[in-house]
PDB file of N, H, CA, C and O in Angstrom:
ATOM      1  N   UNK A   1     -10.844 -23.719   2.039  1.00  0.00           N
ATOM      2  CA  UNK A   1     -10.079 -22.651   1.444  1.00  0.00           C
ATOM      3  C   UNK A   1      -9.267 -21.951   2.548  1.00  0.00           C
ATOM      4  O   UNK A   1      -9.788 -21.623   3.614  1.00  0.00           O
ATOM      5  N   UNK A   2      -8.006 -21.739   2.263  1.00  0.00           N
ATOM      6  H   UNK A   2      -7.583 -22.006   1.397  1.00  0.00           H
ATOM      7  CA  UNK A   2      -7.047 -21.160   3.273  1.00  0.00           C
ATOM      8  C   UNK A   2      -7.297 -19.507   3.082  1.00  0.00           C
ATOM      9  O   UNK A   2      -7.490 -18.702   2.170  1.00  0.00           O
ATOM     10  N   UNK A   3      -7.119 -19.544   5.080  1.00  0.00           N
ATOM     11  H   UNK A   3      -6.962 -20.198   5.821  1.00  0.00           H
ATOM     12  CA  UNK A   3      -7.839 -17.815   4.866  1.00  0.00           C
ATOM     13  C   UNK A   3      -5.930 -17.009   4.877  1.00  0.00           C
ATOM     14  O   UNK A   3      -4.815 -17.530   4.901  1.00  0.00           O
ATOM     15  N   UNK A   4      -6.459 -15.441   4.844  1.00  0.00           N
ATOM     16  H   UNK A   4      -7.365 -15.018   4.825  1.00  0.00           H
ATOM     17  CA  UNK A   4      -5.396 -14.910   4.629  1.00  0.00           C
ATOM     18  C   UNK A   4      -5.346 -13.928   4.574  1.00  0.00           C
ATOM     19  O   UNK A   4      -6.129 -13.491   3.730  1.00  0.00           O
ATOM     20  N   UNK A   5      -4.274 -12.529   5.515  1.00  0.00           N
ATOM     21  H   UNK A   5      -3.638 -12.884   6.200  1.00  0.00           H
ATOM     22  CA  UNK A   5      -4.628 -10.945   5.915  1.00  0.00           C
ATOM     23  C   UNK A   5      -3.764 -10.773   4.726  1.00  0.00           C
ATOM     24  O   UNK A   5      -2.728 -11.414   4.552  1.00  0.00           O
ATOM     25  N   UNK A   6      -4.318  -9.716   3.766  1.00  0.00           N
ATOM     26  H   UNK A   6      -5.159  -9.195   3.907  1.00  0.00           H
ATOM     27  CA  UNK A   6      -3.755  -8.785   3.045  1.00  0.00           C
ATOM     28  C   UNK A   6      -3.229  -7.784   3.538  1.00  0.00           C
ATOM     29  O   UNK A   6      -3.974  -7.108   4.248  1.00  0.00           O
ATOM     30  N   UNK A   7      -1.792  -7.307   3.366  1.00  0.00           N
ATOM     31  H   UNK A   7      -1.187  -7.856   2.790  1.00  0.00           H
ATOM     32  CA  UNK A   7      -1.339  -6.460   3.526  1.00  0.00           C
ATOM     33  C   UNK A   7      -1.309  -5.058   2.204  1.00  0.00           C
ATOM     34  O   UNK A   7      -0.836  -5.418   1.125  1.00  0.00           O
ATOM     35  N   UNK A   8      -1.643  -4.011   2.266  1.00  0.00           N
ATOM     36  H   UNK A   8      -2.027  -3.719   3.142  1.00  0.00           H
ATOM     37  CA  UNK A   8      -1.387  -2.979   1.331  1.00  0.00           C
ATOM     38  C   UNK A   8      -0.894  -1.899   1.483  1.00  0.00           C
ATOM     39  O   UNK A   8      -1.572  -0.973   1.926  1.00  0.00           O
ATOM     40  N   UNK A   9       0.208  -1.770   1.203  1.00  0.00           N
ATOM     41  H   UNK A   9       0.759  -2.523   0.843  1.00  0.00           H
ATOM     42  CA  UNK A   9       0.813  -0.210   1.416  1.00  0.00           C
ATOM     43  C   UNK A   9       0.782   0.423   0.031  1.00  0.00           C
ATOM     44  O   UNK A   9       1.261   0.116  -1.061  1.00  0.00           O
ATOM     45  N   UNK A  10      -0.308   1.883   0.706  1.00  0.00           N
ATOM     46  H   UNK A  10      -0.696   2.133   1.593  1.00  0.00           H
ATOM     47  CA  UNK A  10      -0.626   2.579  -0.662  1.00  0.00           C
ATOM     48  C   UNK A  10       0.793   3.485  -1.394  1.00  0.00           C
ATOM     49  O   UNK A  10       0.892   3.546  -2.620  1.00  0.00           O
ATOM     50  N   UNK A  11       1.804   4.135  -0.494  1.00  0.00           N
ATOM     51  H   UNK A  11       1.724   4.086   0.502  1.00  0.00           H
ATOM     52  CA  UNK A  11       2.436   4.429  -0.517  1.00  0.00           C
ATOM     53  C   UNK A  11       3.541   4.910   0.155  1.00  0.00           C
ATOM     54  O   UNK A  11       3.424   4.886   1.380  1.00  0.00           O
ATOM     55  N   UNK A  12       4.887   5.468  -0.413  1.00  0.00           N
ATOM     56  H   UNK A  12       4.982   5.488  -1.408  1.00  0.00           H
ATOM     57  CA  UNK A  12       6.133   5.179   1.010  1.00  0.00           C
ATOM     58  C   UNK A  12       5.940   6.944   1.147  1.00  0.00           C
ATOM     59  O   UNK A  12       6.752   7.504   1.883  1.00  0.00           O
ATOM     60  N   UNK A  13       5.505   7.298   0.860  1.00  0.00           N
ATOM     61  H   UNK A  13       4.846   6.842   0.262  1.00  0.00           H
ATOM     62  CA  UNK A  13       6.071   9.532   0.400  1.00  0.00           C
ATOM     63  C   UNK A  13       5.889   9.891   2.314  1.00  0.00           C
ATOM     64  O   UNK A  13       4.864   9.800   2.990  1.00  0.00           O
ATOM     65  N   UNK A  14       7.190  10.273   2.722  1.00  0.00           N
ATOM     66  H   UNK A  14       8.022  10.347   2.173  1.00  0.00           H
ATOM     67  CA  UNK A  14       7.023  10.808   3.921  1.00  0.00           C
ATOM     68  C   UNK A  14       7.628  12.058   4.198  1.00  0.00           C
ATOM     69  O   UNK A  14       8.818  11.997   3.888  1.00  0.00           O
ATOM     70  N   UNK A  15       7.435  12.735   4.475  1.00  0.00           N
ATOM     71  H   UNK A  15       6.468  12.785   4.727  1.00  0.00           H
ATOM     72  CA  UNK A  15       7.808  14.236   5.018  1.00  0.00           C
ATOM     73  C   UNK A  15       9.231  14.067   5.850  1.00  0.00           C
ATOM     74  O   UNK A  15      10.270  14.577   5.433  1.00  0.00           O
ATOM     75  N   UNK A  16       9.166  13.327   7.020  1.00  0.00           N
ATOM     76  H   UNK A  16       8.321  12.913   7.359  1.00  0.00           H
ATOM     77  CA  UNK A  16       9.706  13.397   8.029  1.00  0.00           C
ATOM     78  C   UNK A  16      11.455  12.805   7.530  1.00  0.00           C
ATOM     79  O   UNK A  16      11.517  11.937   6.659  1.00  0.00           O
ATOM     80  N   UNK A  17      12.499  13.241   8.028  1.00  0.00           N
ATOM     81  H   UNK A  17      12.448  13.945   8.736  1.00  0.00           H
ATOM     82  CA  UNK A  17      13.647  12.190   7.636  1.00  0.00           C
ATOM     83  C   UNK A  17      14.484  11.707   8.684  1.00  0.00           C
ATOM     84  O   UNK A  17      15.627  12.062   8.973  1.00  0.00           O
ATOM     85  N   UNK A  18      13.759  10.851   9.208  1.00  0.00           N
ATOM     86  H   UNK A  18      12.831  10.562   8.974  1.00  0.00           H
ATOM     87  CA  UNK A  18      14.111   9.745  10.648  1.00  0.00           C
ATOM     88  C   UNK A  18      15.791   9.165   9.725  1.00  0.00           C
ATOM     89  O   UNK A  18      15.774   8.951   8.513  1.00  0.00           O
ATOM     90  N   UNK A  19      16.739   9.042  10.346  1.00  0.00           N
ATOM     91  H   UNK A  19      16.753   9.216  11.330  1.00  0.00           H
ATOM     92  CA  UNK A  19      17.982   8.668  10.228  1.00  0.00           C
ATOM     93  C   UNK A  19      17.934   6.969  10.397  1.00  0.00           C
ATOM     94  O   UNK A  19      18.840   6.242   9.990  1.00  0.00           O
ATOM     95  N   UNK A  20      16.524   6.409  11.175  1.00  0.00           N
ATOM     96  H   UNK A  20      15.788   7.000  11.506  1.00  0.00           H
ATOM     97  CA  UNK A  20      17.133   5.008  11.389  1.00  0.00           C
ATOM     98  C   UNK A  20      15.487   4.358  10.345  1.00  0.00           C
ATOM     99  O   UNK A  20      15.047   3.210  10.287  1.00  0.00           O
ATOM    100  N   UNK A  21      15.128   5.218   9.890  1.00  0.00           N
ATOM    101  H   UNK A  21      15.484   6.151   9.937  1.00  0.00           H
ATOM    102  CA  UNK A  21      13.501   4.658   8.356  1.00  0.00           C
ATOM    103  C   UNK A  21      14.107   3.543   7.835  1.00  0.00           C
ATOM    104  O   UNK A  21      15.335   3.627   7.836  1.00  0.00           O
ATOM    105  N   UNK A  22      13.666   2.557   7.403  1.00  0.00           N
ATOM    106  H   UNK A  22      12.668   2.488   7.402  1.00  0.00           H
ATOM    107  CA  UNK A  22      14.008   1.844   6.834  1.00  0.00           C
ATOM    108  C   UNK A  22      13.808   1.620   5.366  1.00  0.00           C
ATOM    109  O   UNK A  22      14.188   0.728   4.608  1.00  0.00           O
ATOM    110  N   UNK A  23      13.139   2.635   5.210  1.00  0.00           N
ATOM    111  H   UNK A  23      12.830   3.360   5.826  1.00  0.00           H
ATOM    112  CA  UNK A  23      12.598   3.012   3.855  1.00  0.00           C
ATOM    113  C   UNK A  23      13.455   3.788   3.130  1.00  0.00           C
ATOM    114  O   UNK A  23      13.244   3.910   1.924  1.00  0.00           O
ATOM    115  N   UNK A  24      14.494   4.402   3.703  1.00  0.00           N
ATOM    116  H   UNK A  24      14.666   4.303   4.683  1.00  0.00           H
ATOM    117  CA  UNK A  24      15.824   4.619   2.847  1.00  0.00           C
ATOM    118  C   UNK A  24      15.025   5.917   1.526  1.00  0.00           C
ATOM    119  O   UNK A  24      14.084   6.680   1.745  1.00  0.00           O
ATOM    120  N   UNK A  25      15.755   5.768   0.327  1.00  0.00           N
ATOM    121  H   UNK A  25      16.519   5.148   0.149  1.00  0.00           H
ATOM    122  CA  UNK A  25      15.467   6.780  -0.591  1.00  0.00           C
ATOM    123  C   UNK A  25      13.465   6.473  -1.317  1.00  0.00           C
ATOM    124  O   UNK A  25      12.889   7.131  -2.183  1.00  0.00           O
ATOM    125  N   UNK A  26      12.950   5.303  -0.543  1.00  0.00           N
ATOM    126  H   UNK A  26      13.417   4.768   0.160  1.00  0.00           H
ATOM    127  CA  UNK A  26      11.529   5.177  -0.886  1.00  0.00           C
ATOM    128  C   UNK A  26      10.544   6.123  -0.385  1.00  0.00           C
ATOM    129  O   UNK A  26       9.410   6.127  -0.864  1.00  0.00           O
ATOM    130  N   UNK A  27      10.951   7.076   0.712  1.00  0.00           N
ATOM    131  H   UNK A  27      11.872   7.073   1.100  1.00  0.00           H
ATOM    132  CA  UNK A  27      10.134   7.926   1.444  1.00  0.00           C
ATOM    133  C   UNK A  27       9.879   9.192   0.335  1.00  0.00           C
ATOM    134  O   UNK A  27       8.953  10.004   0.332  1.00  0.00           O
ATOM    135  N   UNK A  28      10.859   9.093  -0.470  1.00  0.00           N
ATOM    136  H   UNK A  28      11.611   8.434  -0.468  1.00  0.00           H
ATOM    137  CA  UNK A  28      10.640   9.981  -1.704  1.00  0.00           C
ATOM    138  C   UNK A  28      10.103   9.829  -2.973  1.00  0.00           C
ATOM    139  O   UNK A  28      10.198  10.484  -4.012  1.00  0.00           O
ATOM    140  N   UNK A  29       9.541   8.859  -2.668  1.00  0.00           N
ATOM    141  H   UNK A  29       9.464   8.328  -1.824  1.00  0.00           H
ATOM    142  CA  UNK A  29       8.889   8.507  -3.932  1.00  0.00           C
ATOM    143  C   UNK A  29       6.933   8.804  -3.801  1.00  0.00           C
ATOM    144  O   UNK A  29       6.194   8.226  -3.004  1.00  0.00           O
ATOM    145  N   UNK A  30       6.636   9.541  -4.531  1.00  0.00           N
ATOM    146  H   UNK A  30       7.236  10.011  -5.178  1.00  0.00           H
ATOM    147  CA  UNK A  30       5.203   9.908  -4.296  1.00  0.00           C
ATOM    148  C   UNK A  30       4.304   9.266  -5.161  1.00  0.00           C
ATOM    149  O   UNK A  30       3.227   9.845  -5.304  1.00  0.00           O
ATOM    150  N   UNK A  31       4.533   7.816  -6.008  1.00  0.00           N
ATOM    151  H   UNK A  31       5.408   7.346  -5.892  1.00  0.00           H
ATOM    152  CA  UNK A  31       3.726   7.135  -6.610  1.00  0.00           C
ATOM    153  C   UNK A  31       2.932   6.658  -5.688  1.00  0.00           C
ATOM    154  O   UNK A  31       3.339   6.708  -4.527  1.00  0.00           O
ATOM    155  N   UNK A  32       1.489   6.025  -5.990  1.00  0.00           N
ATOM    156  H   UNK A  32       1.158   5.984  -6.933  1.00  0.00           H
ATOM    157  CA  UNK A  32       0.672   5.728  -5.343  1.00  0.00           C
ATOM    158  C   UNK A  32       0.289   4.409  -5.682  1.00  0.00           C
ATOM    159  O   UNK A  32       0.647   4.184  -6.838  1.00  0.00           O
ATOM    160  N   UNK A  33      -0.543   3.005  -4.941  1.00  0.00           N
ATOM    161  H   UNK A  33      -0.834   3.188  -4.002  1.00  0.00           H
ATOM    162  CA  UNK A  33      -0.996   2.677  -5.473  1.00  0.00           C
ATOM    163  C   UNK A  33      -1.991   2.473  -6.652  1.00  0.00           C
ATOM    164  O   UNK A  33      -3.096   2.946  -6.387  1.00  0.00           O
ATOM    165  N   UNK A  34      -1.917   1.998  -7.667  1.00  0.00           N
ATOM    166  H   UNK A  34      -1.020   1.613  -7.882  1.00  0.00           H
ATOM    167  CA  UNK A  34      -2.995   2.255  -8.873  1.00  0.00           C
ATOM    168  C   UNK A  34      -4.230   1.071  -8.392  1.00  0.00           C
ATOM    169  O   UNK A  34      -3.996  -0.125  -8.223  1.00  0.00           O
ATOM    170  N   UNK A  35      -5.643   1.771  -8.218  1.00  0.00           N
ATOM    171  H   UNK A  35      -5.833   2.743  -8.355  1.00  0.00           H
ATOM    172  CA  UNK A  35      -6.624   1.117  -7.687  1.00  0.00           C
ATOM    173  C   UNK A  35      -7.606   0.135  -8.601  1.00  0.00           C
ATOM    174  O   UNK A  35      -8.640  -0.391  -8.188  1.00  0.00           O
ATOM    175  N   UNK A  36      -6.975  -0.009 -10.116  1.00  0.00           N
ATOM    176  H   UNK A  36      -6.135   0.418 -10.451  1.00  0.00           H
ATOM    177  CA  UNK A  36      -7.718  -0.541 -10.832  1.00  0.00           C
ATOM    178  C   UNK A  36      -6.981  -2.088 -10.380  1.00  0.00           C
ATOM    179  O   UNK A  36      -7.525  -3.146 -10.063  1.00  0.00           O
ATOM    180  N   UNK A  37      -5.654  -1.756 -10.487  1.00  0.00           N
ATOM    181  H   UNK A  37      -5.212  -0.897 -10.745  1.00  0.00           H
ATOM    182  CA  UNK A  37      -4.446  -2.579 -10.412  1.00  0.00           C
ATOM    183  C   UNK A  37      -4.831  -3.509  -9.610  1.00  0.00           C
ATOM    184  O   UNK A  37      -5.088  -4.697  -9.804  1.00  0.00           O
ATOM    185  N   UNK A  38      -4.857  -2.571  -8.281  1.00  0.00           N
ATOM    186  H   UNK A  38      -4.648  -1.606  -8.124  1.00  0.00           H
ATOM    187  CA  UNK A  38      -5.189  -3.699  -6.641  1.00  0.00           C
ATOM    188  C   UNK A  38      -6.557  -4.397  -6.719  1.00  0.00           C
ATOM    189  O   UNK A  38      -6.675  -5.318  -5.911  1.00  0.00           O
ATOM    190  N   UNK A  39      -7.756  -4.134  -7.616  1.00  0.00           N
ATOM    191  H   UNK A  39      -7.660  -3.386  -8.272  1.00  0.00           H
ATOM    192  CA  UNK A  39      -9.344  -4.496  -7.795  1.00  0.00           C
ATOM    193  C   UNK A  39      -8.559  -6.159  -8.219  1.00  0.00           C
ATOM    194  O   UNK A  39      -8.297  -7.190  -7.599  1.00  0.00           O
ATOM    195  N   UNK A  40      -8.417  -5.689  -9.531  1.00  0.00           N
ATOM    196  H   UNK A  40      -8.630  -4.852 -10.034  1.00  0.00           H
ATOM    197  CA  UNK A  40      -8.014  -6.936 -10.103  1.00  0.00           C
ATOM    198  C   UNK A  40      -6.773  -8.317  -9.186  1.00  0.00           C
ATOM    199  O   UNK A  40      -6.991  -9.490  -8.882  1.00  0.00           O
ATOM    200  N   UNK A  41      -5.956  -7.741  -9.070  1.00  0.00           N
ATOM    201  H   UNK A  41      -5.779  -6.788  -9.317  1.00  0.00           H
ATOM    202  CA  UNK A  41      -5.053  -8.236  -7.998  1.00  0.00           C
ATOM    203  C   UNK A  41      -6.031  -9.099  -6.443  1.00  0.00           C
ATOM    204  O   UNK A  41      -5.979 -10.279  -6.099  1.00  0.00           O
ATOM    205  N   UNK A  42      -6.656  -8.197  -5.955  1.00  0.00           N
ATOM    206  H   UNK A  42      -6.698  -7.238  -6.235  1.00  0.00           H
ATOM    207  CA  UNK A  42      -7.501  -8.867  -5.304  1.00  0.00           C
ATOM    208  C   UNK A  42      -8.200 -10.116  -5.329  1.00  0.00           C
ATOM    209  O   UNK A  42      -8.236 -11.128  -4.628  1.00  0.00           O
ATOM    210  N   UNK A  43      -8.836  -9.629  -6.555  1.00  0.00           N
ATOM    211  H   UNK A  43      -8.806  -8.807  -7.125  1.00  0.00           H
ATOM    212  CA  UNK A  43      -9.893 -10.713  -7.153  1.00  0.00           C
ATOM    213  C   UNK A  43      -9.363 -11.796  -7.544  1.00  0.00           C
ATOM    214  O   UNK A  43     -10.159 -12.735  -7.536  1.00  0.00           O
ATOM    215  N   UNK A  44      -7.932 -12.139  -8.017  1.00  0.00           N
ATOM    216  H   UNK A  44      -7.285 -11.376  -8.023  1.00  0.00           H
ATOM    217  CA  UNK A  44      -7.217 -13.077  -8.504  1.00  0.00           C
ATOM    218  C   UNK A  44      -6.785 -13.549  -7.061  1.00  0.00           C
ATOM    219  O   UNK A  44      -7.197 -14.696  -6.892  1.00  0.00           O
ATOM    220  N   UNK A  45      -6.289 -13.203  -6.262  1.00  0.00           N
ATOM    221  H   UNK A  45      -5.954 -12.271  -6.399  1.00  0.00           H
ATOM    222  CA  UNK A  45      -5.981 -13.909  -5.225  1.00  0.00           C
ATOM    223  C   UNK A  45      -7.012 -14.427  -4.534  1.00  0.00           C
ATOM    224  O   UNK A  45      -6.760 -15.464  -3.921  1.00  0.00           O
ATOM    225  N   UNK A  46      -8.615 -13.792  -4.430  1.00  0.00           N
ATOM    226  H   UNK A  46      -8.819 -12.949  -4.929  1.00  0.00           H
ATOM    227  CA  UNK A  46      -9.923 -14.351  -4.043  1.00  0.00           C
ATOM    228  C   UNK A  46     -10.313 -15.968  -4.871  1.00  0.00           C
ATOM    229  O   UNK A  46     -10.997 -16.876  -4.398  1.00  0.00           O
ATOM    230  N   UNK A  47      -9.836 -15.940  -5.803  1.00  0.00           N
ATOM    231  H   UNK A  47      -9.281 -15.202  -6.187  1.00  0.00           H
ATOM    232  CA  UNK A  47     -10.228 -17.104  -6.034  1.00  0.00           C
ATOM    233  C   UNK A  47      -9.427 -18.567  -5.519  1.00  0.00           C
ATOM    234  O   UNK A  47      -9.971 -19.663  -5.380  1.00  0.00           O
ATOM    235  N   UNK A  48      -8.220 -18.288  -5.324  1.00  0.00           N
ATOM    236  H   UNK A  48      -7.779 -17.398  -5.437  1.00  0.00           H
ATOM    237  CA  UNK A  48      -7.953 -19.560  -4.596  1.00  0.00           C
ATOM    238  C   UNK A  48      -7.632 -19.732  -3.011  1.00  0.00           C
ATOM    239  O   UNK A  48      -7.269 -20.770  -2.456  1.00  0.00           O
ATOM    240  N   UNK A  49      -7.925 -18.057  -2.231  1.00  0.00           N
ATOM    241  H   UNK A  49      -8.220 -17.215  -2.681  1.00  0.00           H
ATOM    242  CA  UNK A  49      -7.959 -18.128  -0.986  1.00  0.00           C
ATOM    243  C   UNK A  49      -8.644 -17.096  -0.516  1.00  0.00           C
ATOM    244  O   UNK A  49      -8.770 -16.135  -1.275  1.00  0.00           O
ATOM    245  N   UNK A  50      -9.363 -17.020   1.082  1.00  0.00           N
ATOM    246  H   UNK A  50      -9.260 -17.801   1.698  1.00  0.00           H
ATOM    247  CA  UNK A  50     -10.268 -16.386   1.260  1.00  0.00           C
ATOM    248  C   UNK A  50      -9.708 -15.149   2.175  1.00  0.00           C
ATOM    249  O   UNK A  50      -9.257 -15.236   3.318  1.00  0.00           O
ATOM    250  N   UNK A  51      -9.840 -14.107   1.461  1.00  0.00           N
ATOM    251  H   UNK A  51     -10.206 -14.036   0.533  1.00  0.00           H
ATOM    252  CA  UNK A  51      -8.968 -12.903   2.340  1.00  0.00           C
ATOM    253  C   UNK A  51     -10.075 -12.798   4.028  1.00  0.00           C
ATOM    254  O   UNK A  51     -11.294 -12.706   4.170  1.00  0.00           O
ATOM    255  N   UNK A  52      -9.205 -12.853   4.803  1.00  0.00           N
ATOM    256  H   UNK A  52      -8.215 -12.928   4.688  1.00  0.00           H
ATOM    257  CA  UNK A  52      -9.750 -12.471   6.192  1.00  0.00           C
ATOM    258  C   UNK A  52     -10.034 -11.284   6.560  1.00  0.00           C
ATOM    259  O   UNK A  52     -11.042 -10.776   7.050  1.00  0.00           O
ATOM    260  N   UNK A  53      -8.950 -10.870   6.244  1.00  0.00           N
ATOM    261  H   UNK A  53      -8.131 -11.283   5.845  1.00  0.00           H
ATOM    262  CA  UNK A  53      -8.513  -9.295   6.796  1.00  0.00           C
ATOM    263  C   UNK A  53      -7.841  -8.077   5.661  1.00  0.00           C
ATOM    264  O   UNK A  53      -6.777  -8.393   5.128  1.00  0.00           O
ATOM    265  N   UNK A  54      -8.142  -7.402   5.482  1.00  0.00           N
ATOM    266  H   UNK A  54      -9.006  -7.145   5.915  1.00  0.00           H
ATOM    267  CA  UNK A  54      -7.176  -6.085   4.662  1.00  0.00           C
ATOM    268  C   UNK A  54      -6.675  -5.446   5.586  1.00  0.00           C
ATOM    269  O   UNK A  54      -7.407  -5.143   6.528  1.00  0.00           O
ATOM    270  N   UNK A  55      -5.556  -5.129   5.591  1.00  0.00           N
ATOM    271  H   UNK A  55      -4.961  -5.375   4.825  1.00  0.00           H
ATOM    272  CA  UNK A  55      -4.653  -4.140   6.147  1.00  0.00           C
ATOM    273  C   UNK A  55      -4.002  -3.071   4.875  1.00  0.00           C
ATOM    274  O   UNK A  55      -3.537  -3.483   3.812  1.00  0.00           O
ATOM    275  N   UNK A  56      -4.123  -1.352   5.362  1.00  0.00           N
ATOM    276  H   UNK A  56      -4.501  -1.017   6.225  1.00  0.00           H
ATOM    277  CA  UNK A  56      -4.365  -0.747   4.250  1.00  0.00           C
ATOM    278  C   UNK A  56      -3.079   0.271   5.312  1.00  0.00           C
ATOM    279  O   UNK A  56      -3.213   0.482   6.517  1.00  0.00           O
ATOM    280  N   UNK A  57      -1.990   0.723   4.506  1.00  0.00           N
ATOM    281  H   UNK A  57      -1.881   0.551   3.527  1.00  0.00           H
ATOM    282  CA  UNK A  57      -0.716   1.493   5.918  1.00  0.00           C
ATOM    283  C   UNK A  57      -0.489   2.337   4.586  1.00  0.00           C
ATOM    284  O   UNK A  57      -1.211   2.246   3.594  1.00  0.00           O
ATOM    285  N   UNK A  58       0.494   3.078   4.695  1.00  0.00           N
ATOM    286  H   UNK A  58       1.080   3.152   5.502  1.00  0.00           H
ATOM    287  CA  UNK A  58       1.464   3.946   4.021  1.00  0.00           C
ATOM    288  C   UNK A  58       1.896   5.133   4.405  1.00  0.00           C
ATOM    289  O   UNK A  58       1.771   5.392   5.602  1.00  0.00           O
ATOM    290  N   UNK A  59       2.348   5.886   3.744  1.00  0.00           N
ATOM    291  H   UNK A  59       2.450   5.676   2.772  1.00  0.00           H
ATOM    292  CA  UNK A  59       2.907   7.282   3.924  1.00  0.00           C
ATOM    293  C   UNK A  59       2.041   8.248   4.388  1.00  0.00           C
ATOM    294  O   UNK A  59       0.906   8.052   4.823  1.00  0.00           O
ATOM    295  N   UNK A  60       2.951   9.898   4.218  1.00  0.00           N
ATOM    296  H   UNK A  60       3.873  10.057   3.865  1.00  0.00           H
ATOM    297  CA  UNK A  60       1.619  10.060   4.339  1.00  0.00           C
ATOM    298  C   UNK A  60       0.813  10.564   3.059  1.00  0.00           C
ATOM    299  O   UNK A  60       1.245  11.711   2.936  1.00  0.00           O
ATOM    300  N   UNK A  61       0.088  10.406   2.257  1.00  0.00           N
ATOM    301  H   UNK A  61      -0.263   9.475   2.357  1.00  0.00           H
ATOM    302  CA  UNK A  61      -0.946  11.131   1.662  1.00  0.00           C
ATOM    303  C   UNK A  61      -1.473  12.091   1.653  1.00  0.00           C
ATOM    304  O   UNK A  61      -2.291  12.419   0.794  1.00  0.00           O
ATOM    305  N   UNK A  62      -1.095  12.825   2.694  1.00  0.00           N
ATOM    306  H   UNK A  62      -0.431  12.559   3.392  1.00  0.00           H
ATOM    307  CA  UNK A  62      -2.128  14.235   2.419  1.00  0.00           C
ATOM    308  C   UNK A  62      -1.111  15.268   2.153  1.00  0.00           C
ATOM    309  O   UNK A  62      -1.579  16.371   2.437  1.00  0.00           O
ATOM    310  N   UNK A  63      -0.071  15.328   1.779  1.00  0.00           N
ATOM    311  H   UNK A  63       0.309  14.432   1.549  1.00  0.00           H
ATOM    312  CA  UNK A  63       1.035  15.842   0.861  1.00  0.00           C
ATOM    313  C   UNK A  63       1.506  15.251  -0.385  1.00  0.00           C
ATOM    314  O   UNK A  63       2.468  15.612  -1.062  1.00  0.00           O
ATOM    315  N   UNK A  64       0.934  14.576  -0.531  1.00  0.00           N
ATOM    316  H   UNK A  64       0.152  14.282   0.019  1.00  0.00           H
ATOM    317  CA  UNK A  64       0.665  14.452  -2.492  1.00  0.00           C
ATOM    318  C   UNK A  64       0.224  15.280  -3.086  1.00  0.00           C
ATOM    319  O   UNK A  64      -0.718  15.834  -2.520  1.00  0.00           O
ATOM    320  N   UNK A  65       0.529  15.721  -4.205  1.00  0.00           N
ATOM    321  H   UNK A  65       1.295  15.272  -4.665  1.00  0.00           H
ATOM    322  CA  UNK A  65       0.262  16.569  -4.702  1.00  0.00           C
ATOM    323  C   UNK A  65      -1.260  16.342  -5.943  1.00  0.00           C
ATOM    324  O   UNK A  65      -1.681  17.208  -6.710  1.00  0.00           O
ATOM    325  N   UNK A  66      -1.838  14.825  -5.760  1.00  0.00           N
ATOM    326  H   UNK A  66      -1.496  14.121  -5.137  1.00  0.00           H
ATOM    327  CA  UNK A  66      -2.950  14.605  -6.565  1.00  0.00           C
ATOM    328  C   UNK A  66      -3.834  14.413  -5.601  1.00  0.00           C
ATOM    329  O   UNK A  66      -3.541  14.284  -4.412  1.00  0.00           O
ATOM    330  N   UNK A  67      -5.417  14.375  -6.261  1.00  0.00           N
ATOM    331  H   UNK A  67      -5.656  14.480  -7.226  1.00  0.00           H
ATOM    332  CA  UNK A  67      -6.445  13.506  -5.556  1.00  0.00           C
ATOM    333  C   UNK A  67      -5.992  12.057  -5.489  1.00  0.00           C
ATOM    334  O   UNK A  67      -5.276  11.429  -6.268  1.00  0.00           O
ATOM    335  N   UNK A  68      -6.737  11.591  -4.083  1.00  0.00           N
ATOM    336  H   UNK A  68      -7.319  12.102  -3.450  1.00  0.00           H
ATOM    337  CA  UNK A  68      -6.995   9.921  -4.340  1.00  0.00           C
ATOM    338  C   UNK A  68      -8.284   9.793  -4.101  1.00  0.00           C
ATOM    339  O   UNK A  68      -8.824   8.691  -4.195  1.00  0.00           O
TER     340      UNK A  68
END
């Protein structure tokens, strides 16, 4: 079984407005990943390859305005 690093970015929402971001008008967006979403998503990709690694990045989060 072929192994394989997951990448996940929970979200782009950034405070800061760097002129050269590459994230353009996404730094404004404060949706989050949905965690039922990524369970399942996971699990479907577990079955035909073996995750090695998770990598978990994003914005920042602690200016959202919900719990995570």
């Amino acid at each position: 079984m072929k192994k394989i690093k997951v990448f996940i970015t929970t979200n782009y929402f950034c405070n800061f407005d760097c002129e050269y971001c590459y994230l353009g008008y996404l730094r404004n967006d404060s949706m989050v990943i949905d965690i039922e979403k990524l369970k399942k998503q996971l699990s479907e990709i577990s079955v035909s390859r073996k995750i090695e690694e998770i990598i978990i990045a994003g914005g920042e989060s602690t200016l959202l305005p919900i719990e995570l």
